[in-house]
Legacy VTK file of the C-alpha trace (Angstrom):
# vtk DataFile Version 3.0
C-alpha trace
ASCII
DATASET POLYDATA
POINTS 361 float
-21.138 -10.726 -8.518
-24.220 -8.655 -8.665
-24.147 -4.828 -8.820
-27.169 -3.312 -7.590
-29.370 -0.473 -8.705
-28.279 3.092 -7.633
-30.712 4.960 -4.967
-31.244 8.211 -6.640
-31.394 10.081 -3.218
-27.642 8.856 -2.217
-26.270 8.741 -5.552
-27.321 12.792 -5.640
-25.869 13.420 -1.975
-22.424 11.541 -3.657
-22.491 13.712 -6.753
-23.421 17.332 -4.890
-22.065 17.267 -1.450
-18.555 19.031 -2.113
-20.811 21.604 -3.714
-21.301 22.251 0.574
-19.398 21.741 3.607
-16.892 18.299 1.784
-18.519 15.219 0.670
-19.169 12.258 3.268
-17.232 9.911 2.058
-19.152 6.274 1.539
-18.052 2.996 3.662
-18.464 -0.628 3.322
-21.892 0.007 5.131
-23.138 1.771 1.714
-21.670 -0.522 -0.606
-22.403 -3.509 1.675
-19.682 -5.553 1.783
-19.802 -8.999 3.032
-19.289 -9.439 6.592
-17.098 -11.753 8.202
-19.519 -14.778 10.010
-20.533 -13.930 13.633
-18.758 -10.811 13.702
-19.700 -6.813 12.214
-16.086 -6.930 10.454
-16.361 -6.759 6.942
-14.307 -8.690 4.067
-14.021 -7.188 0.979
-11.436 -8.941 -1.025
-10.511 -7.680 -4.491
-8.604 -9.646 -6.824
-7.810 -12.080 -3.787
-6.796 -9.299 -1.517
-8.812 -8.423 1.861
-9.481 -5.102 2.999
-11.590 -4.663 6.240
-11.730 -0.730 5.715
-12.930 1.182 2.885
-13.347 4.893 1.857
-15.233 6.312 -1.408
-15.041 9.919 -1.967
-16.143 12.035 -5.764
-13.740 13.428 -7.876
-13.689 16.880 -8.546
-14.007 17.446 -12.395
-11.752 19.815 -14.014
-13.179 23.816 -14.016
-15.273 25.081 -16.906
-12.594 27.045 -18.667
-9.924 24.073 -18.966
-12.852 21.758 -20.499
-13.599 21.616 -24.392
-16.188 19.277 -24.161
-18.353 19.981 -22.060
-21.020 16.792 -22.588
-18.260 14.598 -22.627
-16.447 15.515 -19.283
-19.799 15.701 -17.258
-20.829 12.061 -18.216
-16.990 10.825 -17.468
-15.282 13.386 -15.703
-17.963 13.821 -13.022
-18.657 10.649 -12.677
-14.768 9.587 -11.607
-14.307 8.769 -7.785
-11.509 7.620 -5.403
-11.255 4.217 -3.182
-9.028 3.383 -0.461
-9.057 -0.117 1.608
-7.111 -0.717 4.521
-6.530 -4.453 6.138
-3.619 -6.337 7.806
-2.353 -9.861 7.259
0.757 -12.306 8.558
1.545 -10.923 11.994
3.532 -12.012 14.459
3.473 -11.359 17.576
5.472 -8.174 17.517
5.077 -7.457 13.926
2.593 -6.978 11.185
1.706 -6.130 7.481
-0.626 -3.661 6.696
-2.230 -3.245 3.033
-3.451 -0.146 1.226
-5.204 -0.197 -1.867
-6.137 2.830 -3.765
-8.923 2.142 -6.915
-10.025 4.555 -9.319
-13.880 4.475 -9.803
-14.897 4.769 -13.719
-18.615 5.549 -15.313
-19.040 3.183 -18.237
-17.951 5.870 -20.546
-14.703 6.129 -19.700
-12.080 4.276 -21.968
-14.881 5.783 -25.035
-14.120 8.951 -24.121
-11.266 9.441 -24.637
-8.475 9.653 -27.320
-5.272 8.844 -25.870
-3.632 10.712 -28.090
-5.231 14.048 -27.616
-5.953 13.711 -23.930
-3.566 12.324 -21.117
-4.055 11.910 -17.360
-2.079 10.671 -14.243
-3.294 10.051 -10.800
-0.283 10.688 -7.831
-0.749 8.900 -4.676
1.092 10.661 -1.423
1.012 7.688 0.495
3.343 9.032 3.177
2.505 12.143 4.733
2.326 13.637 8.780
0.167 11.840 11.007
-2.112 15.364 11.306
-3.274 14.711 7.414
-7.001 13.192 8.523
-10.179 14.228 8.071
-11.621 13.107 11.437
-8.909 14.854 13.371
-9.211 12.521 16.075
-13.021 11.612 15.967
-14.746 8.789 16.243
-14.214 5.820 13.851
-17.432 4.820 13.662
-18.487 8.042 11.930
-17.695 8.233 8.384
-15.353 11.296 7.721
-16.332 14.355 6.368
-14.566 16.863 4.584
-12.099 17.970 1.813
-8.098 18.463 1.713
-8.198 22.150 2.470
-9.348 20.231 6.288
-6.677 17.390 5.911
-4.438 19.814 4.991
-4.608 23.174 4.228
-6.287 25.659 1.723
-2.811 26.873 1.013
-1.329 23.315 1.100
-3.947 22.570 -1.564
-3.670 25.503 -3.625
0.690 24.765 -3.627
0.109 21.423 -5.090
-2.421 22.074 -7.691
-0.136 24.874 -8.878
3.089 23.279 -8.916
1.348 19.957 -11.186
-0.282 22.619 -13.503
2.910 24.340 -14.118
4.994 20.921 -15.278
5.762 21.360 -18.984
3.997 17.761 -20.333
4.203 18.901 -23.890
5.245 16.053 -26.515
4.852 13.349 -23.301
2.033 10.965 -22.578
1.210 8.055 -20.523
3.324 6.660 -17.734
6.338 9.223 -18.775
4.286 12.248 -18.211
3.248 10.852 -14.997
6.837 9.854 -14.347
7.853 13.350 -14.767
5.155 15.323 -12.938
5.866 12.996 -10.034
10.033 14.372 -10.530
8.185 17.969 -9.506
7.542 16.484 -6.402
10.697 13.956 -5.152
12.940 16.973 -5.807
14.926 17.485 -8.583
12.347 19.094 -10.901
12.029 22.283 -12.915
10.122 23.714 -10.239
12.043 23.320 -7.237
12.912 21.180 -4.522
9.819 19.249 -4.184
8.199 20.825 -1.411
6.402 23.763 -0.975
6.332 25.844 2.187
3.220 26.034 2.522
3.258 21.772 2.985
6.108 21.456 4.939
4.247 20.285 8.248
2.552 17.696 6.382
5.434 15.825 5.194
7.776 13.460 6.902
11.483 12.267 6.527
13.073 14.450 4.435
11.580 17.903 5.357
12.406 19.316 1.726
10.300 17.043 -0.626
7.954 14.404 -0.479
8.565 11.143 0.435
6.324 7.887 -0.913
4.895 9.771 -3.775
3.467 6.597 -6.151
2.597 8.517 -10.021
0.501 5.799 -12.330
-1.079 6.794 -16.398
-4.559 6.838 -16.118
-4.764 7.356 -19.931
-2.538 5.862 -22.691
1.145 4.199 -22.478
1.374 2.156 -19.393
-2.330 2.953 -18.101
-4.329 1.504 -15.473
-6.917 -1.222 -16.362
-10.151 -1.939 -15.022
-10.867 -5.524 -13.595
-12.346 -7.820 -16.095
-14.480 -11.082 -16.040
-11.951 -13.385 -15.477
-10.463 -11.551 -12.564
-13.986 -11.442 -10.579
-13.722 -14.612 -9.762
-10.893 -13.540 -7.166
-13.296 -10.710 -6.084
-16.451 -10.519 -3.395
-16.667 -7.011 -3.108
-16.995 -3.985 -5.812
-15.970 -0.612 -3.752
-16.922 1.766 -6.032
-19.941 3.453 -6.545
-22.058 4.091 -8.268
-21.862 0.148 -8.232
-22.121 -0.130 -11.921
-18.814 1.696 -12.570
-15.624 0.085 -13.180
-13.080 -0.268 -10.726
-9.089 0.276 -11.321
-6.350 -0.755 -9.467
-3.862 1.859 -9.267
-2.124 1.272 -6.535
-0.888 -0.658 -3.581
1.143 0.003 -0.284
2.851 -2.514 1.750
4.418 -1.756 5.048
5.100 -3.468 8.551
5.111 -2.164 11.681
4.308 -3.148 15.372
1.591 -2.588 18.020
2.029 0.735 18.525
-0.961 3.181 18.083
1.248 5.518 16.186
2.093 2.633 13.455
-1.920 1.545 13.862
-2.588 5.685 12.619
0.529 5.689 9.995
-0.322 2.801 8.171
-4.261 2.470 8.330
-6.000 5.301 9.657
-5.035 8.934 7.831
-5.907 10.429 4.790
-4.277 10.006 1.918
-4.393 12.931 -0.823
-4.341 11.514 -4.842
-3.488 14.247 -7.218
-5.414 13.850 -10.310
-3.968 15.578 -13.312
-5.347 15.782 -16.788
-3.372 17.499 -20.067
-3.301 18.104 -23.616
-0.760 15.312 -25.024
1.614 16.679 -27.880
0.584 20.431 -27.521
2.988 22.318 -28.552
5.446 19.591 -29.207
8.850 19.928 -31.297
8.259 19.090 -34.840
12.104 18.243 -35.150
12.769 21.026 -37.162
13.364 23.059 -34.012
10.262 24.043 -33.993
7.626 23.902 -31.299
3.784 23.200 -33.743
0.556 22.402 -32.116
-0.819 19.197 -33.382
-4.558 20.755 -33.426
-5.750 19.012 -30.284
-8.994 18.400 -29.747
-8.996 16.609 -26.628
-11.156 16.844 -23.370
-9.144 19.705 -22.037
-6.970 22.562 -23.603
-4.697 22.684 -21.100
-3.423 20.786 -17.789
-5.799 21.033 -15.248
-4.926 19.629 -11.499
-7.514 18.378 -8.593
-6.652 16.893 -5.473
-8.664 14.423 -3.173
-7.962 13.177 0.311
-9.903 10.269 1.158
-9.574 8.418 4.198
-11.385 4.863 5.819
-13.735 3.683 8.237
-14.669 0.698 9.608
-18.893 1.139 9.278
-20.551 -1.731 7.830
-23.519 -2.841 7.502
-23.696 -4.757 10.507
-22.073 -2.371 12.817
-24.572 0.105 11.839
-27.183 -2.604 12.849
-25.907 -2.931 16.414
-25.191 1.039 17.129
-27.737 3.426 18.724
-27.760 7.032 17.439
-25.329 8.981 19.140
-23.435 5.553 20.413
-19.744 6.047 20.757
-17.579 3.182 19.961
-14.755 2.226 21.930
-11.072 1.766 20.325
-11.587 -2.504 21.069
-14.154 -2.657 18.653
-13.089 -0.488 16.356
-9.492 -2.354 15.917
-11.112 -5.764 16.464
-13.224 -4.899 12.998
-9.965 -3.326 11.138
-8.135 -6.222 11.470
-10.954 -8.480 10.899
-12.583 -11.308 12.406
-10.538 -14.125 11.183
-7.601 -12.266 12.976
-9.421 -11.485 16.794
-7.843 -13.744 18.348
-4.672 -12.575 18.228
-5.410 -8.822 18.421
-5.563 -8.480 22.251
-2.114 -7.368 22.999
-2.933 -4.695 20.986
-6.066 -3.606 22.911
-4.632 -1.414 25.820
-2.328 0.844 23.630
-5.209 1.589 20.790
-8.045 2.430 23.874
-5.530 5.154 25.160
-5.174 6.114 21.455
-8.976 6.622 21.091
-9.711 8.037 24.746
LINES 1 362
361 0 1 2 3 4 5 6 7 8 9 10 11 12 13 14 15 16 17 18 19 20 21 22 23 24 25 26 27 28 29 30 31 32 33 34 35 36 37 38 39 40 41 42 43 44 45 46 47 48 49 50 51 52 53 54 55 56 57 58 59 60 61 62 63 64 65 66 67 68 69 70 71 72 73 74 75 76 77 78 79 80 81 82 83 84 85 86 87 88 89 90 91 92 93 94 95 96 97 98 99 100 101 102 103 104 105 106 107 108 109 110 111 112 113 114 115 116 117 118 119 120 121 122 123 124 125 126 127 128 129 130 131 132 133 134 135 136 137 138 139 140 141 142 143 144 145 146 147 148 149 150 151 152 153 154 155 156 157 158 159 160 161 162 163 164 165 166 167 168 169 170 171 172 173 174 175 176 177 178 179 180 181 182 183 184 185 186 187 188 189 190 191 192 193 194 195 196 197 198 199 200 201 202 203 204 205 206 207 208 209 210 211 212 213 214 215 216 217 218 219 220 221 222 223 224 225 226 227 228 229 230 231 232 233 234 235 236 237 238 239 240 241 242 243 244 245 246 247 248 249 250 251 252 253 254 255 256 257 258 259 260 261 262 263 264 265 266 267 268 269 270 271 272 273 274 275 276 277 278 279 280 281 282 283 284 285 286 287 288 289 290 291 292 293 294 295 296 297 298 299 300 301 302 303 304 305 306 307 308 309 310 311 312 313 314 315 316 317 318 319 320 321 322 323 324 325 326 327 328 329 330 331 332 333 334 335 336 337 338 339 340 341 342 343 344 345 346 347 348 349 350 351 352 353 354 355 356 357 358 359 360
């Protein structure tokens, strides 16, 4: 698999636009993935898995203050993005599965960058959350979405979550058990609460006083995430990332079934997801085992736990849909959820049709 050279005009729109009004967030149609013969649907498979959707959004790097090296973070810490893919496979005729896969985009400099014991990090995934968290707030899927998670959710929302992660004591934890217990903060049961907010409450469902399908995974140290290697590309046709020299991480992956409804079609496919991306001092402050707290004179990225949150969210462009659209070109719901599902799978996507136009109208 080749990865291609970087524009420097788009690369610099990637990197600066949530500077402005929320970064567009990049599609198969940037990253070209292959398309599905005789169709504009696109197949991106990634370690054997298809996706037909894809969204790429920039990570926001930790503020000024929290960062002690300030080189190091803006060659790594700038450079990290977000991926989700969205596709369906094995359904019946009155049921389906849907797949989401959430990938952490890396510069090259990543794993060199850091010390895992001076520096930890964990990525949460809120992979079930009100049908109102989207971007596109009902627009048109053939326009990639714009926007940030004060629009998916709220600025308050936003400023709740960040707060609550940044105020988990971490100290003498690292890798997946940090994660595991910055994720408790959230499920209920933590030091700070029940779980929830009030300032979230509309944008959770089931129980209405914590989060539900809240997935926590190391990004750094014990029990980390690891980018693909060699071996596994052979399983892969697509690279959603970009820059498209970057590595790619699998860090997560949703399963769920559902029917022909275009309520299920929106749960499981089309809203944003928000990934809370939290990085911390490991063993500051930790207990010596005299009964005595010591700090371990860490010199790691950050000095202390710093919290940003994405929401990224799919669409269907490709590169061939782009090819057969006319500027201003609305695109009806059939096409849209004849490409989501994919070509392979047209055929038996028409009882589906009806319901998802009336969705889109």
């Amino acid at each position: 698999m080749t990865r291609q050279t970087i524009p420097p005009l788009l690369l610099t729109v990637f990197l600066t636009a949530h500077t402005q009004a929320g970064p567009k967030i990049l599609t198969c149609a940037d990253v070209e993935c292959p398309i599905v013969p005789n169709t504009t649907s696109a197949n991106c498979t990634v370690l054997g898995i298809e996706y037909t959707a894809i969204g790429i959004v920039p990570h926001d790097p930790p503020p000024p203050d929290a960062v002690t090296d300030r080189q190091t973070a803006e060659k790594t810490l700038q450079g990290l993005s977000w991926t989700k893919a969205v596709g369906t496979d094995d359904f019946s005729k009155k049921e389906r599965r849907f797949r989401q896969g959430f990938f952490l985009g890396t510069p090259p400099e990543f794993d060199s960058s850091f010390d895992a014991s001076k520096t930890g990090a964990c990525a949460l995934l809120f992979t079930q959350v009100a049908p109102v968290v989207r971007l596109d707030k009902g627009g048109s899927s053939h326009v990639a979405p714009e926007g940030t998670c004060s629009d998916a959710l709220s600025s308050e929302c936003v400023a709740a979550l960040m707060r609550r992660a940044e105020g988990v004591d971490l100290a003498g934890l690292a890798g997946q058990e940090a994660c595991d217990k910055l994720r408790g903060e959230f499920v209920g049961g933590g030091a700070a609460g029940g779980g929830l907010d009030e300032e979230c409450a509309r944008f959770v469902t089931g129980d209405q006083r914590r989060w539900s399908g809240v997935r926590a995974r190391a990004l750094i140290g014990e029990g980390a995430v690891e980018g693909i290697t060699a071996g596994e590309n052979g399983t892969t046709n697509c690279w959603p990332v970009w820059p498209r020299e970057d590595g790619l991480r699998v860090v997560g992956e949703v399963k769920t079934t559902g029917g022909y409804d275009a309520s299920t079609l929106q749960r499981n496919l089309l809203g944003a997801t928000p990934i809370l991306t939290v990085f911390y001092p490991v063993n500051r402050n930790k207990d010596n085992g005299n009964g005595n707290s010591e700090n371990n004179g860490n010199n790691g990225l950050v000095s202390r736990a710093t919290a940003q949150l994405t929401c990224v969210q799919v669409s269907d462009l490709t590169t061939a849909s782009n090819e057969t659209m006319t500027p201003g070109e609305n695109e009806d719901g059939d096409s849209f959820a004849i490409r989501l599902v994919g070509g392979s799978q047209v055929a038996m996507w028409g009882a589906l049709m009806a319901v998802v136009f009336v969705f889109w109208a």
